[in-house]
N, CA, C and O of each residue as an XYZ file, in Angstrom:
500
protein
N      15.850    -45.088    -29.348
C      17.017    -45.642    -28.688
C      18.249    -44.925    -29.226
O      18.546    -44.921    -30.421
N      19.151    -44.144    -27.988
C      20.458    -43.340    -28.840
C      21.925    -44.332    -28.520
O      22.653    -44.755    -27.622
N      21.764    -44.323    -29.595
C      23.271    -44.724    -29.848
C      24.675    -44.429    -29.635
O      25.395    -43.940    -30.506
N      25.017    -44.706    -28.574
C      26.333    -44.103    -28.492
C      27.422    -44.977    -28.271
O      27.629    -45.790    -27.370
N      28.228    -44.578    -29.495
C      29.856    -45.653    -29.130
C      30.724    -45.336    -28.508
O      31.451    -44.396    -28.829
N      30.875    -46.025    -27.467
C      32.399    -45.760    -26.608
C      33.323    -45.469    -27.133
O      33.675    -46.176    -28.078
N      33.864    -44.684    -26.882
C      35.906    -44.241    -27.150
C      36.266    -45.576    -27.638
O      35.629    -46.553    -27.244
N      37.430    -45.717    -28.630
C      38.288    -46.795    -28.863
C      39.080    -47.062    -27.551
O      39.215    -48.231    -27.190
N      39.878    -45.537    -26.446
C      40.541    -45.801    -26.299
C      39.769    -46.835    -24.596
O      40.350    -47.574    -23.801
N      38.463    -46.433    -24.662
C      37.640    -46.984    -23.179
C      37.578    -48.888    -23.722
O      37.906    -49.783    -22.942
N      37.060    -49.174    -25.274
C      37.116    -50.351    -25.434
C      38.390    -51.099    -24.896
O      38.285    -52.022    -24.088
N      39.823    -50.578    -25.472
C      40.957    -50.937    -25.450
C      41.204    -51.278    -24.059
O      41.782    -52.339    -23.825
N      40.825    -50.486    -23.059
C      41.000    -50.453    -22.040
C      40.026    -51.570    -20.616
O      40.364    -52.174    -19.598
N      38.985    -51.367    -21.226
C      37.984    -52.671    -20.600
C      38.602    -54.188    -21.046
O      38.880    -55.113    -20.283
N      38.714    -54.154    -22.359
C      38.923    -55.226    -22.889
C      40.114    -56.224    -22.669
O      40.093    -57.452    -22.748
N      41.425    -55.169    -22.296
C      42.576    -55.297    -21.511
C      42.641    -56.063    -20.202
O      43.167    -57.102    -19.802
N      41.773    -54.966    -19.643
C      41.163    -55.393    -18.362
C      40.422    -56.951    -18.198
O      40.888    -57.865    -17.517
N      39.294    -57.000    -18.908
C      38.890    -58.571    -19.054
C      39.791    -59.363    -19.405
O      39.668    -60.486    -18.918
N      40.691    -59.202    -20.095
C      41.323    -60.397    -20.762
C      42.219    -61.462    -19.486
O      42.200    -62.598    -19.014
N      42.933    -60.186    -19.386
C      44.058    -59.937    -18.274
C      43.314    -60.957    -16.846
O      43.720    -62.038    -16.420
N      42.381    -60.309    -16.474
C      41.522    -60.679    -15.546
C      40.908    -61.750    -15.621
O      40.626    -62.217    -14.517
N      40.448    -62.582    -16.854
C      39.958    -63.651    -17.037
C      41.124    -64.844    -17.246
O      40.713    -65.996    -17.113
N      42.470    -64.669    -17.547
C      43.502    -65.299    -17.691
C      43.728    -65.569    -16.386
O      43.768    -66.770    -16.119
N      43.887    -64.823    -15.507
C      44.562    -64.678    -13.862
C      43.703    -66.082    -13.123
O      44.019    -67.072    -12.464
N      42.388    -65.446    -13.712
C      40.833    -66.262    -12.871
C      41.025    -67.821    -13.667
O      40.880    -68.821    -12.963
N      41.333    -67.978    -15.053
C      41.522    -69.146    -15.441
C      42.355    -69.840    -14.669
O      42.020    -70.820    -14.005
N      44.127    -69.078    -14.757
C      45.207    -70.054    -14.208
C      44.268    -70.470    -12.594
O      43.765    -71.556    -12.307
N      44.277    -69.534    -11.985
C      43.959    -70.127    -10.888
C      43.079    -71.031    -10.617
O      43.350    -71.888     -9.776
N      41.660    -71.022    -11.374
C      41.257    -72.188    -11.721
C      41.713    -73.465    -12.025
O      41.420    -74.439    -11.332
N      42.625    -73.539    -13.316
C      43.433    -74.692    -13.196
C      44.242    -75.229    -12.210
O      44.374    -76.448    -12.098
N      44.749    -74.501    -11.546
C      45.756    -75.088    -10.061
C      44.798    -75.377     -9.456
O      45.346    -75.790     -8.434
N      43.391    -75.525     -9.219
C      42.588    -76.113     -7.869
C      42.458    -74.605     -7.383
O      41.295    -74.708     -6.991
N      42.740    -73.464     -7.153
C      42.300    -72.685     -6.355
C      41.196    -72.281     -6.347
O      40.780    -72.028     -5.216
N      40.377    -72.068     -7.315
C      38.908    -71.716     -7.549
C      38.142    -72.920     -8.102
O      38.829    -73.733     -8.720
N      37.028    -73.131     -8.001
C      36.427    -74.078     -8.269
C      35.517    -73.311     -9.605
O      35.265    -72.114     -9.469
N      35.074    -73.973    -10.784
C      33.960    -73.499    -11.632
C      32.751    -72.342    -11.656
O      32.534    -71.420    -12.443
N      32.056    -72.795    -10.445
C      31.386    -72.057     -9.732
C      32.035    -70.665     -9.737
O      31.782    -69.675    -10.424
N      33.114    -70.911     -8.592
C      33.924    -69.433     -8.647
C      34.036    -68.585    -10.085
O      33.676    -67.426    -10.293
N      34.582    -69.430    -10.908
C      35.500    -69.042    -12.324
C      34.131    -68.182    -12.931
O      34.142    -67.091    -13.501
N      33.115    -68.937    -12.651
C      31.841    -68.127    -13.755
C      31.651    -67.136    -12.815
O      31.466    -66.111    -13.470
N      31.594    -66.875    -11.620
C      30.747    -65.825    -10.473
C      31.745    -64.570    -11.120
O      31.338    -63.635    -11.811
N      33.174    -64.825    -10.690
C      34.113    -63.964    -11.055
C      34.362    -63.180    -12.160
O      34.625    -61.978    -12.122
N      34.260    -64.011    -13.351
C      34.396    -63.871    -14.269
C      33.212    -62.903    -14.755
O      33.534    -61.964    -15.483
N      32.248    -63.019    -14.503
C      30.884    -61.813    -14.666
C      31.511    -60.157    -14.476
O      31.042    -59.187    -15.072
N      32.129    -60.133    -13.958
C      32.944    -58.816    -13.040
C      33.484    -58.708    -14.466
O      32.961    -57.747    -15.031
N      34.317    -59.337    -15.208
C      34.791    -58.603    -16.307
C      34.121    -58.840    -17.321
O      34.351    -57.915    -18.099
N      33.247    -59.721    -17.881
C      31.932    -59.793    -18.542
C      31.178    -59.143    -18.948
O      30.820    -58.924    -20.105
N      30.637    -58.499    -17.317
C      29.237    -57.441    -17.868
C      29.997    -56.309    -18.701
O      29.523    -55.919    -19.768
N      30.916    -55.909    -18.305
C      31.199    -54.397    -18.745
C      31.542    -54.318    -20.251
O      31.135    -53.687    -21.227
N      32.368    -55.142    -20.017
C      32.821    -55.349    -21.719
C      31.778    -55.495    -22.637
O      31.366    -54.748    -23.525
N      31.341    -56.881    -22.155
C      29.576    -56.717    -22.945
C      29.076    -55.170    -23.043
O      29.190    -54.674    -24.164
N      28.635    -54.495    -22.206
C      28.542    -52.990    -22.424
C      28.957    -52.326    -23.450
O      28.524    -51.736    -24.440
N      30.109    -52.644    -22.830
C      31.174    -51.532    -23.550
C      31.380    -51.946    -25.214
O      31.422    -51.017    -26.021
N      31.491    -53.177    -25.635
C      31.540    -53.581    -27.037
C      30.623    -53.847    -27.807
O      30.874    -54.285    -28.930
N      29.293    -53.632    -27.360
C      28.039    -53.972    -28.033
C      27.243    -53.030    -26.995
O      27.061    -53.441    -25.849
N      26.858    -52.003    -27.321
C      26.532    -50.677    -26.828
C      24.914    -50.875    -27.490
O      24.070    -50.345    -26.766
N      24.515    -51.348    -28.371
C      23.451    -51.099    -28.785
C      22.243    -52.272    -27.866
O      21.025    -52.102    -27.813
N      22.968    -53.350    -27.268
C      22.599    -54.286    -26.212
C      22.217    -53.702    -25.549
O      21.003    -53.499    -25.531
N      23.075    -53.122    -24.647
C      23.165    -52.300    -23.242
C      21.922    -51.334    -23.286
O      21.073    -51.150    -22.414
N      22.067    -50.645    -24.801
C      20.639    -49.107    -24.719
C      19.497    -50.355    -24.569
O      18.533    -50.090    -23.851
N      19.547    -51.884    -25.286
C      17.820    -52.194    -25.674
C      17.813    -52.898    -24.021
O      16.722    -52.927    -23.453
N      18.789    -53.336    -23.439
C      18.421    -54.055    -22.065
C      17.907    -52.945    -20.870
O      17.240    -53.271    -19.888
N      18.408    -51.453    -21.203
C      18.175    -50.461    -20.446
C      16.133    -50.275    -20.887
O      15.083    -50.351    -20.249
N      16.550    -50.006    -22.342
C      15.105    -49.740    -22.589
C      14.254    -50.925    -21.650
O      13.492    -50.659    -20.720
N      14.654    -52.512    -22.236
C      13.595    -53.307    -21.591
C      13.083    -53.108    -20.514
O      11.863    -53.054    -20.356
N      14.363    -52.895    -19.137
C      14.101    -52.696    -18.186
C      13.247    -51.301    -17.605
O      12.899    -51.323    -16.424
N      12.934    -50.164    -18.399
C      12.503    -49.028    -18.377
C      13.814    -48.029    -17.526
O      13.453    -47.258    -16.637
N      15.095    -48.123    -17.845
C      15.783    -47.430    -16.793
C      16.819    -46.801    -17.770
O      17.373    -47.507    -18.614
N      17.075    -45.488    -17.655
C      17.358    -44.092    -18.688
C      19.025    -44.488    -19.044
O      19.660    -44.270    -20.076
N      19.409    -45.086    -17.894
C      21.225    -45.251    -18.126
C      21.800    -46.463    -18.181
O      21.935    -47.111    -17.143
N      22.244    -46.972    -19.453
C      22.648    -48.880    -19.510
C      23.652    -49.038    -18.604
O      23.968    -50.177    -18.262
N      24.508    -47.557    -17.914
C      25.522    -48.381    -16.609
C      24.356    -48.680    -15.746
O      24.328    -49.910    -15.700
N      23.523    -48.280    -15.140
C      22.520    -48.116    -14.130
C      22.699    -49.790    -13.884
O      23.174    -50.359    -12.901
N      21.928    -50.598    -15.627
C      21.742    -51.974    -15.753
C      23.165    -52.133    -15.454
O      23.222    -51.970    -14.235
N      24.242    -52.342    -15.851
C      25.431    -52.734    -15.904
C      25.800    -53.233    -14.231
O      26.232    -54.302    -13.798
N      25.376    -51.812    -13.464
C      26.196    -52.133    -12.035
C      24.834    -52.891    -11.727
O      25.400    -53.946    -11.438
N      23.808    -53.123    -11.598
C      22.623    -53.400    -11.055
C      22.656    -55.251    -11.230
O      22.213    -56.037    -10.393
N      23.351    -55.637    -12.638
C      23.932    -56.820    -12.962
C      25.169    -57.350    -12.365
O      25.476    -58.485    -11.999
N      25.975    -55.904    -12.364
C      27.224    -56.870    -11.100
C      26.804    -56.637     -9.716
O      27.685    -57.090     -8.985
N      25.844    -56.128     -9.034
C      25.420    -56.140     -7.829
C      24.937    -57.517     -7.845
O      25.368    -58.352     -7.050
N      23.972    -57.800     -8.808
C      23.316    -59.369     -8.628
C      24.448    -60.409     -8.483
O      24.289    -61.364     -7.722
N      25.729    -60.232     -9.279
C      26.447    -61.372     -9.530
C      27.456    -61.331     -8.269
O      27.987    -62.405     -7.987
N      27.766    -60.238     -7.504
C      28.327    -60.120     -6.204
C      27.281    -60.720     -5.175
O      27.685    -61.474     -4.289
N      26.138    -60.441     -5.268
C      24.994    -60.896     -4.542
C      25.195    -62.457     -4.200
O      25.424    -63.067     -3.155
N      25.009    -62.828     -5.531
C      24.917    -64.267     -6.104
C      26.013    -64.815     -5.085
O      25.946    -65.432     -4.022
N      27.144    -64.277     -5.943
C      28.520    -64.452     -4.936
C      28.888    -64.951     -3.708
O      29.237    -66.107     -3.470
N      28.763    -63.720     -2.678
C      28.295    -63.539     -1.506
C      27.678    -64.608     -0.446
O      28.132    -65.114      0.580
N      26.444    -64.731     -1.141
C      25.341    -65.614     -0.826
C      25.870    -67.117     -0.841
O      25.899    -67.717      0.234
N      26.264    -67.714     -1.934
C      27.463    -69.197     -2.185
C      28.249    -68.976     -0.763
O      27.965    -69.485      0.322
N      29.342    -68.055     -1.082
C      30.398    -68.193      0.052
C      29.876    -67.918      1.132
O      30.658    -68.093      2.066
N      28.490    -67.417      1.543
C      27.883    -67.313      2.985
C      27.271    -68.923      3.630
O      27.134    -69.259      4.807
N      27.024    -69.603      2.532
C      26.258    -70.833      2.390
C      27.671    -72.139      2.797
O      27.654    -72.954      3.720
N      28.760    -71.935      1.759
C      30.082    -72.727      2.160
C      30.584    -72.423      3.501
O      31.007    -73.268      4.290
N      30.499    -70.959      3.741
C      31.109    -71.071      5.677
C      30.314    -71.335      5.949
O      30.362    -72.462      5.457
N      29.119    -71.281      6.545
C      28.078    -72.280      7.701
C      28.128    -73.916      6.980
O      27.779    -74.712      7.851
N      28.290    -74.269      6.330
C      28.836    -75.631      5.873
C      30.054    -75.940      6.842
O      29.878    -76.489      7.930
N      31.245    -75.569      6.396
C      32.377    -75.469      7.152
C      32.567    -75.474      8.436
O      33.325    -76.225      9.049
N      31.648    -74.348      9.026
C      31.351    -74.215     10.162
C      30.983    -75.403     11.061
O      31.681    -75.750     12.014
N      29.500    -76.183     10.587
C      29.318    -77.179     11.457
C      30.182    -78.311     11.025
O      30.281    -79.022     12.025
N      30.839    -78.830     10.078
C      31.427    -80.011      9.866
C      32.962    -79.562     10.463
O      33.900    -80.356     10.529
N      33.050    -77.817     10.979
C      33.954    -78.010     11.995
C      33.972    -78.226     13.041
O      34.995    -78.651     13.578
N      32.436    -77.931     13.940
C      31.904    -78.144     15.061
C      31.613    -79.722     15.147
O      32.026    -80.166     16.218
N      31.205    -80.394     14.583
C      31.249    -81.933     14.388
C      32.572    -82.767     14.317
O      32.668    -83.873     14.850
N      33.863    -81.996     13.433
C      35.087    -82.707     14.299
C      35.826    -82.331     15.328
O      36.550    -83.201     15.812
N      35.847    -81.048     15.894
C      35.836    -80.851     17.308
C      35.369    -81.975     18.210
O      36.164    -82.683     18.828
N      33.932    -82.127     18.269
C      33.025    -83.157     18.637
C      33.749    -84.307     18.864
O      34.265    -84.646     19.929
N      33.765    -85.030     17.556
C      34.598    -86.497     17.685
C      35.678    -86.344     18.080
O      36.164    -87.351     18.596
N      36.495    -85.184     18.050
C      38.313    -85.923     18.530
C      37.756    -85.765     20.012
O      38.171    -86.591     20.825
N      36.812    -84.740     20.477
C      37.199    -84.881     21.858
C      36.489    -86.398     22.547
O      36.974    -87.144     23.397
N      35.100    -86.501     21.773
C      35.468    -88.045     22.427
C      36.180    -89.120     22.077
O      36.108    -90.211     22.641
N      37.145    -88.750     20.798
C      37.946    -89.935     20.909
C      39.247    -89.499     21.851
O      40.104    -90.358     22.063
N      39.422    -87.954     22.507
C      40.748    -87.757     23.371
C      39.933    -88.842     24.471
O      40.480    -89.934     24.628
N      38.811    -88.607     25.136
C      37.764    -89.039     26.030
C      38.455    -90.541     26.255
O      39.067    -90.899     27.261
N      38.218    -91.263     25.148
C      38.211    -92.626     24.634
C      39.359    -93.181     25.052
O      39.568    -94.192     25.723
N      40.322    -92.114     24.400
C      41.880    -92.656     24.483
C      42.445    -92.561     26.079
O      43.534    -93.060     26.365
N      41.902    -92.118     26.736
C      42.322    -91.357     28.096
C      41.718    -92.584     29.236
O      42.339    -93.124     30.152
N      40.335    -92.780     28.817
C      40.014    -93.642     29.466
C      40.714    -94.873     29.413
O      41.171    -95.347     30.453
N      40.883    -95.573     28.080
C      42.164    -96.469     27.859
C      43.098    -96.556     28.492
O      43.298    -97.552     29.188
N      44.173    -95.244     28.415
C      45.129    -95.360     29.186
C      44.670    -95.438     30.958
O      45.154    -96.145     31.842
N      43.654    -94.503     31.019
C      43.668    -94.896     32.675
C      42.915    -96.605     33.258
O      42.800    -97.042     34.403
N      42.652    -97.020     32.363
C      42.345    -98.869     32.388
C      43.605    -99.442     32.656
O      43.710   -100.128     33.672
N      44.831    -99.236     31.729
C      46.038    -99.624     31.745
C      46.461    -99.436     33.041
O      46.736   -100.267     33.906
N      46.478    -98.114     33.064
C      47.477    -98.333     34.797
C      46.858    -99.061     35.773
O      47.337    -99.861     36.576
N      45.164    -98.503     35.523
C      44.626    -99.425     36.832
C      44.511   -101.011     36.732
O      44.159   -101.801     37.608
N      44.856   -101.225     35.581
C      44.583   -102.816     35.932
C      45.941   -103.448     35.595
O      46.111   -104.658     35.740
């Protein structure tokens, strides 16, 4: 297994990046904009790499485990899964959305239906 340490100045720079990026993903979390779910999906995006990038000797033994020559190979192959993952949630919440929008469509129009008939009772009687 070869060992190789990243540049200080590539750590400095990932690590920046996560921080920065995980602060942004927090606040917004706290205001209600993202839900938990989100915060962890997202948060993987600056996760894996850093993990990489700051513990390099991980990355060579998870490459070895997997039998595959380059630990980015694993790296993007892990944020493909977690975009996957992603993806898949928010594909699952719109068809949710979807019919419980098609279902109140549904009801207002028979309650316009409802209300219409009402009024035309009124005049006629």
């Amino acid at each position: 297994m070869t060992d190789v340490l990243p540049s200080l100045e590539t750590v400095i720079v990932i690590s920046v990046f996560a921080l920065i990026y995980m602060l942004m993903l927090l606040k917004r979390t706290l205001r209600g904009r993202l839900d938990l779910y989100d915060f962890l999906m997202l948060s993987m995006v600056a996760i894996i790499p850093a993990a990489f990038a700051l513990f390099p000797s991980i990355a060579y033994l998870v490459s070895h485990l997997t039998g595959v020559v380059f630990p980015f190979v694993v790296m993007f192959g892990a944020l493909f899964l977690v975009v996957f993952a992603f993806m898949h949630n928010m594909t699952a919440r719109l068809h949710r959305l979807e019919r419980q929008n098609c279902a109140l469509i549904q009801e207002q129009s028979l309650l316009a239906l409802e209300l219409q008939a009402k009024k035309s009772g009124r005049s006629d009687g």
